[in-house]
Each structure stands twice: as structure tokens, then as C-alpha cells.
C-alpha positions in Angstrom: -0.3 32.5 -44.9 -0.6 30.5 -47.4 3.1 28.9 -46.6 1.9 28.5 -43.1 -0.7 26.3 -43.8 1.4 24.3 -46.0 3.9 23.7 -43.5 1.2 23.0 -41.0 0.0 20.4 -43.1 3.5 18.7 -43.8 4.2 18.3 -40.1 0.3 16.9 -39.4 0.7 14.5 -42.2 -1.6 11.2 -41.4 0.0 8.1 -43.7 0.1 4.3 -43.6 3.6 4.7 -42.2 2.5 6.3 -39.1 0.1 3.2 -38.3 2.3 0.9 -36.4 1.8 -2.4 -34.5 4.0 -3.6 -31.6 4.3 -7.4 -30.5 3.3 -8.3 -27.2 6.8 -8.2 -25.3 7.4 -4.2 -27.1 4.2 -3.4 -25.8 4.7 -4.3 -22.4 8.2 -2.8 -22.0 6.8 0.3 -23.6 3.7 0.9 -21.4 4.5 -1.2 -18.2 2.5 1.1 -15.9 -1.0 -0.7 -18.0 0.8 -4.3 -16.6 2.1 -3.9 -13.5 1.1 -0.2 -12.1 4.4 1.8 -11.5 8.0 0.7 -11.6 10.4 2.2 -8.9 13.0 0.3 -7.3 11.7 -2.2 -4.6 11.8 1.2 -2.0 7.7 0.6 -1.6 5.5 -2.2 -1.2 3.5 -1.5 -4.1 6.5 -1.1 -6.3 7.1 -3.3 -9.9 9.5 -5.9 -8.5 6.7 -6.9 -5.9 4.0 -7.6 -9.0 6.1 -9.4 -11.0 6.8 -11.7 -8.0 3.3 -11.9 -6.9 2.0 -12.7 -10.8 4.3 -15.5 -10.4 2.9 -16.6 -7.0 -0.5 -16.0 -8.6 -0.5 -19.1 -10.5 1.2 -21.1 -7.5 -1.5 -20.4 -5.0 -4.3 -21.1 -7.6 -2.7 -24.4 -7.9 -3.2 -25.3 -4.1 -6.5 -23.5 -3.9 -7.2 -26.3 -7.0 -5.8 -29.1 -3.9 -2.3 -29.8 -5.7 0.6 -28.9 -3.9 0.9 -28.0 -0.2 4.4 -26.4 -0.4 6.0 -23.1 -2.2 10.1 -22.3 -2.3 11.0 -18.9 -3.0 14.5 -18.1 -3.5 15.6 -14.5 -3.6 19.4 -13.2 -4.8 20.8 -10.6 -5.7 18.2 -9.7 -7.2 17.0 -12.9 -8.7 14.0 -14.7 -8.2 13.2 -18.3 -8.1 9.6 -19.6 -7.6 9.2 -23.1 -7.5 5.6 -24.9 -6.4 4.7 -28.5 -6.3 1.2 -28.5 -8.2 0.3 -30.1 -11.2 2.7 -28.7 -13.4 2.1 -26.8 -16.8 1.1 -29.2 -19.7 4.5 -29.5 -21.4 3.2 -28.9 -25.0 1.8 -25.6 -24.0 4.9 -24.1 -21.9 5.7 -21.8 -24.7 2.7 -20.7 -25.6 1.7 -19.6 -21.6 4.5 -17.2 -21.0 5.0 -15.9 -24.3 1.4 -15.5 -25.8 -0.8 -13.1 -25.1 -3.9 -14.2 -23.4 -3.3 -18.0 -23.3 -4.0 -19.1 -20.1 -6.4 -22.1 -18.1 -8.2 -19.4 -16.3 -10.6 -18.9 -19.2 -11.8 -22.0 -18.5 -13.7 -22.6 -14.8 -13.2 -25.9 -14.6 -9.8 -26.0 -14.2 -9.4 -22.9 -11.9 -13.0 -21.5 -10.8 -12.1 -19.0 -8.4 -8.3 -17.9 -9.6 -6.4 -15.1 -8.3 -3.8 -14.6 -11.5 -5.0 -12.2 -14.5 -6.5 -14.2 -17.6 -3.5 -15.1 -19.8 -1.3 -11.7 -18.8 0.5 -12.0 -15.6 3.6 -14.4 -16.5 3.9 -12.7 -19.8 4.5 -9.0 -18.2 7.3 -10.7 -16.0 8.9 -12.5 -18.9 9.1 -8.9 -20.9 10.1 -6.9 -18.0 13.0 -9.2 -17.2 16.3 -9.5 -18.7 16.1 -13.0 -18.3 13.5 -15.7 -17.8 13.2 -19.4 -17.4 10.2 -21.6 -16.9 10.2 -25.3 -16.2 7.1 -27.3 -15.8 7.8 -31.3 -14.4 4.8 -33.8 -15.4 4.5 -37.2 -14.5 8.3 -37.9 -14.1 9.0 -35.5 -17.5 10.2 -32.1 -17.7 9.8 -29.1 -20.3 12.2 -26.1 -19.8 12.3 -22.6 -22.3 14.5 -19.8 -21.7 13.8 -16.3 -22.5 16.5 -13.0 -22.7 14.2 -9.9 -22.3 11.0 -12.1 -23.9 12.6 -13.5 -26.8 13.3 -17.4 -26.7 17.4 -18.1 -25.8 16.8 -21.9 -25.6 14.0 -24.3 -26.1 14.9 -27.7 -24.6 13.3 -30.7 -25.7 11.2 -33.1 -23.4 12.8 -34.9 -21.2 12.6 -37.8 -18.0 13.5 -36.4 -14.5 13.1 -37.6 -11.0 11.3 -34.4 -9.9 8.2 -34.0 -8.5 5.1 -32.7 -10.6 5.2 -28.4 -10.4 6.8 -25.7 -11.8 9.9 -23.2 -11.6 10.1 -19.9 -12.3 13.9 -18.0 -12.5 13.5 -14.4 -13.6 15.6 -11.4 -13.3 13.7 -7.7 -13.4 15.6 -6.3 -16.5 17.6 -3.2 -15.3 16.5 -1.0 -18.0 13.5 -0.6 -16.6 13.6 -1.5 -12.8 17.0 1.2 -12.2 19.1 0.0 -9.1 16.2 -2.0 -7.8 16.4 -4.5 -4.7 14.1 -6.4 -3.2 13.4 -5.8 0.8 12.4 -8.8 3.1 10.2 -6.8 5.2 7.6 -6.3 1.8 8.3 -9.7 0.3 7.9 -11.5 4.3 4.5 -9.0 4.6 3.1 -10.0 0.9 3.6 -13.8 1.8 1.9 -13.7 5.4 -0.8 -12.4 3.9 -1.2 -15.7 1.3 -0.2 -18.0 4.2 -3.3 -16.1 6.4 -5.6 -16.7 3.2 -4.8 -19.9 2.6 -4.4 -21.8 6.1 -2.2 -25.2 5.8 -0.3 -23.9 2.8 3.3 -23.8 3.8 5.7 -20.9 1.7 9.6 -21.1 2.3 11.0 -17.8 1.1 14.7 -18.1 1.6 15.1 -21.1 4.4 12.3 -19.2 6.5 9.0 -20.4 7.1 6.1 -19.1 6.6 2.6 -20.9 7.9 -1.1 -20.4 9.0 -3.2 -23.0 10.9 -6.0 -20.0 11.9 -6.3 -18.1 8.5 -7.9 -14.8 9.1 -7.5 -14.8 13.1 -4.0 -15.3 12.5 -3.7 -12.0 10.3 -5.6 -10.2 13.1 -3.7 -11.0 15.4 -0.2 -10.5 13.0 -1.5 -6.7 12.6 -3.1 -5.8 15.1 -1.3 -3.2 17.6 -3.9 -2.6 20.7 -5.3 -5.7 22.3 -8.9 -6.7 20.9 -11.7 -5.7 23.7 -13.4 -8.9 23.2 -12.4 -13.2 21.6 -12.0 -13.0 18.0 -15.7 -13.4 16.1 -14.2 -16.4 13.3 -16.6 -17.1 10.8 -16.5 -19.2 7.7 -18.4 -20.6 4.5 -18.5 -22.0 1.3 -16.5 -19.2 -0.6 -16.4 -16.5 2.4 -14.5 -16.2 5.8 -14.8 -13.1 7.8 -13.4 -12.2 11.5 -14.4 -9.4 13.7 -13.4 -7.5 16.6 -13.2 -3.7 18.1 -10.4 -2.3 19.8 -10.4 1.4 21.9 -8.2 2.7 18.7 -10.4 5.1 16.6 -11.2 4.8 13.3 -12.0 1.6 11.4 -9.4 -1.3 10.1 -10.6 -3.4 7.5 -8.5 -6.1 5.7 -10.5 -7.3 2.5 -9.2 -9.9 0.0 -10.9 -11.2 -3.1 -9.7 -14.7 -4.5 -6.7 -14.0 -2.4 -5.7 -10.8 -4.0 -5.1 -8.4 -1.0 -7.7 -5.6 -2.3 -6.4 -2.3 -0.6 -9.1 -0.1 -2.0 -11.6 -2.0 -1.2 -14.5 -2.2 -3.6 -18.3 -4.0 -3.8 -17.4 -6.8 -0.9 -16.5 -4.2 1.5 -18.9 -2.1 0.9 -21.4 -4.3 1.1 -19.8 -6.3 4.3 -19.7 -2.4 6.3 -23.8 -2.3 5.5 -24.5 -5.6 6.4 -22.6 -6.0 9.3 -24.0 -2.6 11.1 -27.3 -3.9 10.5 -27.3 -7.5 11.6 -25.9 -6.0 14.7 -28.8 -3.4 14.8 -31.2 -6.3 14.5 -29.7 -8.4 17.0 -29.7 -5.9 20.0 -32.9 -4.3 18.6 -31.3 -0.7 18.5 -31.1 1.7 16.0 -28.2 2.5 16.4 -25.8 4.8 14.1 -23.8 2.9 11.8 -20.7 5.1 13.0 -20.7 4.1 16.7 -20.9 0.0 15.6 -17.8 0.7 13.6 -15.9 2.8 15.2 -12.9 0.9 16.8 -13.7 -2.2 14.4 -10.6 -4.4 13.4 -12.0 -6.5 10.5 -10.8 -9.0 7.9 -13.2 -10.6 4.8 -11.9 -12.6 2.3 -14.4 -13.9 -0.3 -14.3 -16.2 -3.5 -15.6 -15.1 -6.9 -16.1 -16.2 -10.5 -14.3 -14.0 -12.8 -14.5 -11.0 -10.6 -14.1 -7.5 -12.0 -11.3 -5.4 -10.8 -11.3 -1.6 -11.5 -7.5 -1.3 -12.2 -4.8 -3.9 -13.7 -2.9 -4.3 -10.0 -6.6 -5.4 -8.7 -6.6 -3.2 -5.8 -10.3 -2.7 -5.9 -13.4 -5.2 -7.0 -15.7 -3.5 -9.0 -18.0 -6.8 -9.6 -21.2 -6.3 -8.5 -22.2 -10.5 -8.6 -20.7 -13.8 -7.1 -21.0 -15.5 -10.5 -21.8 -14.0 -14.0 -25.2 -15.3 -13.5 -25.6 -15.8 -9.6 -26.7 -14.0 -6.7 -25.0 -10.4 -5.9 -22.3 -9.8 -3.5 -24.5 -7.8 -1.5 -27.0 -10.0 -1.0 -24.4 -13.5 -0.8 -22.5 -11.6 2.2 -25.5 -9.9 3.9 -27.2 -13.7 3.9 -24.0 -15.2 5.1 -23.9 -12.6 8.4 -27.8 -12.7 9.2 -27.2 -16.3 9.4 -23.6 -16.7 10.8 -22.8 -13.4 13.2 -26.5 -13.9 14.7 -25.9 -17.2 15.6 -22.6 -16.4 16.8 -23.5 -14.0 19.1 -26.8 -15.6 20.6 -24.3 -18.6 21.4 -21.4 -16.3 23.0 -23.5 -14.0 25.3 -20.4 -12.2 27.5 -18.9 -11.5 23.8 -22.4 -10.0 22.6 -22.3 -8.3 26.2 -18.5 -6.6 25.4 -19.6 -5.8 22.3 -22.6 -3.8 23.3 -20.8 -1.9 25.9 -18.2 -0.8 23.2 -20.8 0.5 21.0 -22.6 2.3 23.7 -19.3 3.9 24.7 -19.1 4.9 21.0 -22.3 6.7 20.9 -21.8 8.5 24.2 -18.4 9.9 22.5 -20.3 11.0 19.3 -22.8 12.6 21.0 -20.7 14.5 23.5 -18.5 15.8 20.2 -22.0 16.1 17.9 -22.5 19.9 17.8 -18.6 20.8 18.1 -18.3 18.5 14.9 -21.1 20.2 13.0 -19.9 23.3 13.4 -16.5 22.2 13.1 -17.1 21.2 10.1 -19.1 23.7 8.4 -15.7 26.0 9.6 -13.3 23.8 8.0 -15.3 24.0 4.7 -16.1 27.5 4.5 -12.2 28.1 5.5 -11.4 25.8 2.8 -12.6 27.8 -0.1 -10.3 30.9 0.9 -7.5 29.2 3.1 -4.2 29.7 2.8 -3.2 26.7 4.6 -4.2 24.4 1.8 -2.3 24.4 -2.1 -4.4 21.7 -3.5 -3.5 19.8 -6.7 -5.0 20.0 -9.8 -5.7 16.4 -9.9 -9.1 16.4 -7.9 -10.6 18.4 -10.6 -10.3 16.8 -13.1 -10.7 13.0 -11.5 -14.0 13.4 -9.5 -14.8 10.3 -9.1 -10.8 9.7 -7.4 -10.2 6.7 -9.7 -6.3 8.7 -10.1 -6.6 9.3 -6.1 -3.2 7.3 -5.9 -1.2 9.2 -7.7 -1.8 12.2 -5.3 0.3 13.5 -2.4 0.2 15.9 -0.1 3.4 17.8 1.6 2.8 19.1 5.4 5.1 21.7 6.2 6.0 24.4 9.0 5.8 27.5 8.3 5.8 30.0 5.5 9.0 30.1 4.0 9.2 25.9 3.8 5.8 26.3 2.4 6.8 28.6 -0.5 9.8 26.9 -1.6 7.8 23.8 -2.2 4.8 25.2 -3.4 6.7 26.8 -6.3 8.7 23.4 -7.3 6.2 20.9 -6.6 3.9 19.5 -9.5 0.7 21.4 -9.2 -0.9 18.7 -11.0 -0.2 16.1 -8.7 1.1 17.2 -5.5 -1.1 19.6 -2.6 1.1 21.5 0.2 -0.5 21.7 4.0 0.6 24.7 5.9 1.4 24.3 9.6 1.5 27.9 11.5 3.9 26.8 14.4 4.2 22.9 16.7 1.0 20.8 16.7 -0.9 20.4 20.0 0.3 17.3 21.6 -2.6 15.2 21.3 -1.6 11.9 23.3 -4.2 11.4 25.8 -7.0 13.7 24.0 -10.0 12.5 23.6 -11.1 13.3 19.3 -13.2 16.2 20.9 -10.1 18.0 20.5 -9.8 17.2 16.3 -12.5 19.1 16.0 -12.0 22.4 18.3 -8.3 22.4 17.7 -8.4 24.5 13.8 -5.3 23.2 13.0 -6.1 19.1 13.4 -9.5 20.2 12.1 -8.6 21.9 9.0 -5.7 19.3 8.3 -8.9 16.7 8.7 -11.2 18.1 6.3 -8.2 18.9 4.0 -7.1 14.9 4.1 -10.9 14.4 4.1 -10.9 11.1 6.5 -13.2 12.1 9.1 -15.6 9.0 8.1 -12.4 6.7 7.2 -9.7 6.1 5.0 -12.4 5.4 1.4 -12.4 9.0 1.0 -8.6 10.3 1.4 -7.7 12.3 -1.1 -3.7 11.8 -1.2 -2.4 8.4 -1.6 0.7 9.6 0.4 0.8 12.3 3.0 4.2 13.5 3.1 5.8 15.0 6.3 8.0 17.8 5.8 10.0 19.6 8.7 13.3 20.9 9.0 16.3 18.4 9.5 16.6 20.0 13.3 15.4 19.2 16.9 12.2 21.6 16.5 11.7 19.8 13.1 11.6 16.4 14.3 9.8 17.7 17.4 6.8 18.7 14.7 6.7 14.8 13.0 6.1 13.4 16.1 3.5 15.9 16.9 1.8 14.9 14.0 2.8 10.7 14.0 1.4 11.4 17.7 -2.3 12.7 16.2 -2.2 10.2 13.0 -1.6 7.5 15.8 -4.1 8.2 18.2 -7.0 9.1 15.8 -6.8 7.7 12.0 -4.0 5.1 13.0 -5.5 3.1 9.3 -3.8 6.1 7.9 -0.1 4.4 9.0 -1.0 0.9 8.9 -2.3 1.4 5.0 1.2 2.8 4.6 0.0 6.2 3.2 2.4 8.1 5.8 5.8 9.7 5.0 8.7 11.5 6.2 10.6 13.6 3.1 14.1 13.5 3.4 15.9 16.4 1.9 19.9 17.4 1.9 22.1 18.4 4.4 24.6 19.7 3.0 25.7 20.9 -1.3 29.0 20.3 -2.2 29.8 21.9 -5.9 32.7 23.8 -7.6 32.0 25.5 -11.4 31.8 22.2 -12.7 29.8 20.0 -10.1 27.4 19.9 -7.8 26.5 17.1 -5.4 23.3 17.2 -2.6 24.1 15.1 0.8 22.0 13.8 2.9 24.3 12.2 5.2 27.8 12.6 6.6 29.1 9.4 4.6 27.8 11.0 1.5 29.5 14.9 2.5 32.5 13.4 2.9 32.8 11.1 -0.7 31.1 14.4 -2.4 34.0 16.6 -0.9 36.4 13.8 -2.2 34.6 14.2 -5.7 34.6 17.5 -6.3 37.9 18.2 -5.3 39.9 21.0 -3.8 38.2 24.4 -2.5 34.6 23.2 -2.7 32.0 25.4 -1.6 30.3 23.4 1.0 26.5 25.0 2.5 24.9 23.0 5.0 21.0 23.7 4.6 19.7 24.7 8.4 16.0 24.6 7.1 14.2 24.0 3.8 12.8 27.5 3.5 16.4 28.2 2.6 16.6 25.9 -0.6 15.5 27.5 -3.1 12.5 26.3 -5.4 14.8 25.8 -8.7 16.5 23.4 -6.1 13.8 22.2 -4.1 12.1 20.8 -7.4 15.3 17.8 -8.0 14.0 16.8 -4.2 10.3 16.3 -5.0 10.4 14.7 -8.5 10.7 11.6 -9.8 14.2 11.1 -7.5 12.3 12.1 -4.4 13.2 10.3 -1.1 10.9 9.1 1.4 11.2 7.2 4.6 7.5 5.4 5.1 6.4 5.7 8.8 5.2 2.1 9.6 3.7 0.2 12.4 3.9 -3.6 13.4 2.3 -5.4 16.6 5.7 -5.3 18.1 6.2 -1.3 18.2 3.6 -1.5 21.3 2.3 1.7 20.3 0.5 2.7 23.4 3.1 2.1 25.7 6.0 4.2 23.2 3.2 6.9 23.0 2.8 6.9 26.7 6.7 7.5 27.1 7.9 9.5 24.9 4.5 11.6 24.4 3.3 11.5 28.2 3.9 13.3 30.8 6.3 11.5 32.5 8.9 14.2 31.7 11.8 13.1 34.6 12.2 9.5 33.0 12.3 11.2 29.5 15.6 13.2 30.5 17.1 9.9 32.4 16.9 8.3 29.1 18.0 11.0 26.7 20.8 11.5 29.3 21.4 7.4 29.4 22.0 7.4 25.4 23.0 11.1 24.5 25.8 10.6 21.7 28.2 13.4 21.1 29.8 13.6 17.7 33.8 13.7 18.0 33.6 16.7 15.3 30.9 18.7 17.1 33.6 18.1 20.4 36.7 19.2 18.3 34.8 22.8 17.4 
């Protein structure tokens, strides 16, 4: 025993040696994910590559917000990145010390950027040590200062000198990688992240790659960019010192809110929407004189706020949610600044635009006749969904929601929805227990297209899946950041994803819009001998993989996932997992695709299957 505890001791040993201290750039190459939230490889919006562009852009737009420098070049190459604004420029004795000191910026100071959107001496650092290489150039009153980094430290350190150019910086960086594997930027995220600063900051022109991107209506502009039925009543445009807001319903259900703080696109929300819901609901209350339910004045409400504040407070480092509770460290609170601003702004608005007050009215009264008709079969819908939660088999939950009541982790969550019990089982024995949940579908979905929501909450399927997603009042409580839809690589398997695309669409469309919504893909085929094996999930890649492994390969073409087995399924839903995000844009015309290819117009579905039926030459020759 007594050797035991000696040997304990020897491999617990606490010493000076074991105290370490790591410079800034080790730091931030070590523990990324407390810079820039999770890596990955430019596949999602929300992805690395995207921060460290928008840190850079950051400082840019807080430049014009300041009034220097109408105009913003991005260049993107091969994975290279050039950023290159016409502001003030940097001072050129502090170049260095900006992008390669820790918490040395100008935002400390309010006078020189009041209401920023770029982290207090951070941002530029983490994409100087996240990039292999990295070049700054600031041009000041006809000089110029340029440094060059390789992976943070300094490769060249040019003197001042004159130029020609105009005042502004550049930015060149390349994501190092080491840490971004086989990443690649995707127009469609980097065109959607720039609309978005164009719609917040209206004049401001941003040239990303000879295409231009411009906003002469702000807000309106971003309403009308994302929304996808047509508004039931003129765009309600309101603006103030600090704070501009638009408003309008749609006949979609659910809510759609678009809320940005100092131009940082806050996804989760936080104090400013929160407090914009409440006030909004009860201006309108007071203006018609109803009490009516907050519910029915939101339901079908497209929104976008965007709001100015002093040093806000953000609950994460990616700034996805505000967590300040005041405009200014010592001013009024953000509850009472926006609540002011409406009593004043949408009361006046509507008194002057009576046929708009008159539409708006009617959509809330139509709201509360649909409530009421579904009241009772949602009460005791729900109760049933609750009590069968505690002992259903449908739901595997993850471990996650235990031990994170408060959901501050709820991002990191996912859940799988899968057909039937064998698909179940194979991923509910390789999945991460901690993180991921697995939905159980007994059989197709009802086609909902058409339905009113009466049927979410009498159909148990669509009612359990509802409690189990936990979005019956909106998107602020969903419990998976992605909801993953898993079906069999056949024609009854894609049937089921657009059964449920179909009932995401017509009742929690936020759900696809916020990009939460996922198909899994998973192999067709395996291709191994005794020494390798290779997973295809395409023809193209079958026939390299049968060129790899050589002669006599044992090829098995997976028909369903219930028959890959769980010490396989697990290299699927890990950290190499793929996903194809189901997305939506004004173009799609969603209620006129849903009306065809979910409608009953069955004869003119067969003409056009029949019109563009391709047969494979292979399937032909056997």
C-alpha cells in the first residue's frame, strides 16, 4: 500500500515546472474555440474562416460608422483574403503594436469609436495567429507603414515611407492550414455576411470580388432580401438616434426577427429583443385599446431592430447574444430606451397610416380566432406530449441539457430524426450521448401542406417532435442547435425529408431560415480488401475507391442505414460528419414549390417527373 501511495504521489507531483505561461499568439492557436468559436472548413456560415474575415471587417465598418471612408474592397483567392478600406488609417507608429499585442486597441477609448462593433484589442490578433501568413498596411496622409507576420511572428517590418495612396488600411491574411484543414471559403456565406453590413449601414458600398454590394433603405432592404411570402401590409420603417426598427406580418406562422447590436448580427438574441417583443405587443395593445394576447400580435411578425450601444456586453466571444442590460455604463436601460422609442414612434406611425393600422388589426384578429379554435386541443396536447416525454421511446435525449440548464451550451447540441427502429438503433449506439439526441419516426409523416397548425397538435407525431424540439412559442427555446434529418438514401427516404421540410416550412419556417435544418448524408457504397477500406457517397467516389483498392474488392452498397452497423455508423456522425444545410432564399418561392410538388395537383406532378426522368446507362445495361 504503502508503494501505492508513493507512486500516486510521484505521478500527482505539483512543481514550479508545471506552471507555464504561453505568449499571446501560442495561446490563441492553442485554444481557438475562446477566440473565434469553432473551426471547421468554411462548409457553415458560422464556421472560423468567416470570423476571422468578419474581425477584419469589424474595424472597417467602425471606421465609416466614425464618417471616414464610404468604400470597402474585399478580395478573395484561393483561399486568401484581402481587405482593404479607405478610412483614416491606423497611426503608423502603433501598427505593430495593434495586431500583435494583446489588448491594444482605440476601442477603449469612446471618443474615437463610441459605438464599435470589433472586440476591445482581440479581433485582428486572433486572425494574425490563426493565419499562416499576415500583412497589415495602414496609408496616412500620403505615408505608408507595412509589417508582415508568418503564423504571428514578425517576417518583415518595413520602414515608413511616402505613397500616392489614399488614407486606409489593407489587410492580406491566409487561414493557416494547421488549423483550418482543407478549408474554402463559399460566396453564398461571405455575399450573405456582407448584405447584412451593407443593410446596417445604408450608403456604405462593399466590393467583394468585382461585385457590388449596396443599401439605400437599410433595414427595409434586408426585409425585403429575406423575406419569402409577401408582407400583408407597407413596411412600418422607423428610425432614431442610435435605433432603427422595421415591422411587418406575413400569413407564415411563427415569428422572424432579425436583431443586430452595433452591427454585429446577434443570432441569439439577447436584452434588445427581448425587450423590443414586450414593448412592441404592448404599444400595439395600447393603441387599439385591446388586450390582446401577446401571441396573436406576433404571430406571423417579420421584424428587424438594430440598436447602438456603449460597450455592450455580449454573453459569448462570437457575440451572438447581448447580455447588457443598459445603453451606456451609466444611462438609461435598454428596456426602457426601446420601449420609449416605440410608444413614441410606432404610435405615431400608425395614427398617421390608418389602412396600415386597419391591415394590421385584421391580421391579429385572424390570429386570435386561430388560437382560440386550437386552445383546448393545444392544452391537452401538450400536457400528452409531456407526460409521453418522460417514458417515450421516441426521444434519446443528450446528456447536455442536464447539465446546461440555463442552455448557454444549447449550440453545441443536435438532434438526428430518423425512420424507423433499426436506423434508430444504429445511431443511437454510435452517436455522442453527451451531445447528440435521436427522434424516432414510426413510419412517413402526414403531409401537412395546406393544414392549418390545428393539426401540430392532434397529429402525435408533429406534436411529440414539437415539444421534443421545444419551439411551440419560437425559436428562443430550441433545444438543438441543428436538427439533423436522417432517412434512407432511397425514394421512400427522400419521400420522408420532404414530409418533414414540408411541416418545418409551413409551421416554424424561422427554423430553416436560422439555418438550424439539416440533411445527413451517409455512404452508398464500402469498398475495402484486408488492407483498406474506403466509404462512398457518390458514384465518382465508388469508382476512384475501386481503382484504390485494387483487384477483387469487396464492394457493399448500403440499401438503408439500419444496415450499417454502429461501430461504422460512429466515423459518419463524428467530427468528419457530413451535412447538406436545407436553406431558403426569397427566390425559392416557397409557397408556390410547396403548392406543386406537395399539392394535390398529382397529374402535372407525373408530366413533369415524366418530362425530366433520367435513366442511368448502367441501370439500362443490367
Amino acid at each position: 500500500m504503502n508503494e501505492l501511495n508513493s507512486a500516486m504521489q510521484q505521478q500527482t507531483a505539483y512543481e514550479e515546472d508545471d506552471i507555464k505561461t504561453l505568449d499571446w499568439m501560442e495561446h490563441i492557436r492553442r485554444r481557438p474555440g475562446m477566440y473565434i468559436g469553432k473551426l471547421g472548413d468554411g462548409s457553415y456560415a458560422d464556421d472560423g474562416i468567416y470570423v476571422l474575415l468578419k474581425e477584419v471587417l469589424d474595424n472597417s465598418i467602425d471606421e465609416y460608422m466614425m464618417g471616414y471612408g464610404k468604400t470597402i474592397k474585399i478580395t478573395i483567392e484561393e483561399g486568401t483574403v484581402e481587405v482593404r478600406d479607405y478610412g483614416r488609417g491606423i497611426p503608423l507608429g502603433k501598427v505593430l503594436d495593434v495586431s500583435s499585442k494583446m489588448n491594444t486597441g482605440a476601442k477603449y477609448d469612446s471618443k474615437a469609436f463610441k459605438k464599435s462593433v470589433g472586440l476591445n484589442g482581440v479581433g485582428i490578433k486572433a486572425v494574425n495567429a490563426l493565419s499562416s501568413f499576415f500583412s497589415i498596411v495602414s496609408y496616412r496622409d500620403g505615408e505608408k507603414k507595412e509589417i508582415e507576420y508568418c503564423r504571428a511572428v514578425v517576417s518583415k517590418d518595413s520602414e515608413v515611407e511616402a505613397t500616392t495612396e489614399r488614407n486606409g488600411t489593407s489587410v492580406y491574411f491566409i487561414p493557416d492550414r494547421e488549423i483550418f484543414q482543407n478549408y474554402h471559403y463559399k460566396d453564398e456565406y461571405v455575399e450573405s455576411l456582407l448584405k447584412n453590413y451593407v443593410f446596417l449601414n445604408a450608403g456604405l458600398t462593399i466590393v467583394y470580388n468585382g461585385k457590388k454590394f449596396y443599401s439605400q433603405n437599410g433595414l427595409a432592404d434586408l426585409l425585403n432580401e429575406n423575406m419569402t411570402t409577401e408582407p400583408l401590409y407597407p413596411v412600418i420603417h422607423l428610425k432614431g438616434e442610435d435605433i432603427e426598427i422595421v415591422i411587418t406580418h406575413s400569413n407564415q406562422y411563427g415569428e422572424e426577427y432579425y436583431s443586430f447590436v452595433n452591427g454585429q448580427y446577434t443570432t441569439q438574441g439577447g436584452t434588445h429583443l427581448s425587450a423590443f417583443r414586450e414593448s412592441l405587443c404592448r404599444v400595439i395593445k395600447e393603441y387599439y385599446n385591446k388586450n390582446f394576447e401577446y401571441a396573436d400580435v406576433r404571430a406571423g411578425i417579420v421584424t428587424a431592430i438594430s440598436i447602438k450601444v456603449e460597450e455592450p456586453v455580449f454573453e459569448s466571444q462570437t457575440k451572438t447574444k447581448l447580455g447588457s442590460k443598459d445603453i451606456a455604463p451609466n444611462g438609461v436601460t435598454i428596456a426602457k430606451f426601446i420601449g420609449d422609442f416605440l410608444k413614441k414612434e410606432l404610435d405615431n406611425y400608425l395614427h398617421k397610416h390608418l389602412e396600415t393600422a386597419d391591415l394590421l388589426l385584421k391580421k391579429i384578429l385572424e390570429s386570435e380566432k386561430e388560437r382560440k379554435a386550437i386552445a383546448g386541443i393545444s392544452k391537452l396536447a401538450r400536457d400528452r406530449a409531456k407526460k409521453a416525454s418522460l417514458h417515450n421511446k421516441k426521444l434519446r435525449d443528450c446528456r447536455i441539457h442536464l447539465n446546461d440548464p440555463k442552455g448557454e451550451k444549447r449550440e453545441e447540441a443536435s438532434i438526428f430524426i430518423t425512420e424507423g427502429d433499426s436506423a434508430s438503433g444504429s445511431i443511437t449506439k454510435s452517436r455522442d450521448p453527451n451531445l447528440q439526441a435521436v427522434f424516432s419516426l414510426r413510419g412517413k409523416p402526414l403531409n401537412s401542406f395546406g393544414l392549418t397548425k390545428k393539426i401540430v397538435y392532434e397529429n402525435e407525431e408533429f406534436n411529440l417532435l414539437q415539444a421534443a424540439l421545444n419551439i411551440e412559442d419560437g425559436l428562443e427555446g430550441l433545444r438543438y442547435n441543428k436538427v439533423i434529418i436522417a432517412t434512407d438514401a432511397d425514394v421512400d427516404g427522400m419521400h420522408i425529408r420532404l414530409l418533414l421540410i414540408t411541416f418545418f416550412l409551413q409551421f416554424f419556417p424561422d427554423l430553416i431560415k436560422r439555418n438550424h435544418v439539416y440533411i445527413l448524408q451517409t455512404p452508398l457504397f464500402r469498398i475495402r480488401n484486408k488492407q483498406k477500406t474506403f466509404y462512398c457517397y457518390s458514384e465518382e467516389e465508388r469508382l476512384a475507391a475501386i481503382q484504390a483498392v485494387g483487384k477483387n474488392p469487396e464492394i457493399t452498397r448500403f440499401k438503408g442505414l439500419g444496415e450499417i452497423s454502429p461501430d461504422e455508423f460512429v466515423h459518419f456522425i463524428g467530427k468528419d460528419i457530413r451535412l447538406d444545410p436545407v436553406t431558403m432564399k426569397k427566390e425559392d418561392l416557397i409557397k408556390e414549390m410547396l403548392e406543386f410538388y406537395m399539392g394535390k395537383n398529382t397529374m402535372d406532378r407525373q408530366g413533369f417527373i415524366i418530362d425530366n426522368l433520367v435513366i442511368e446507362e448502367d441501370v439500362v445495361n443490367n
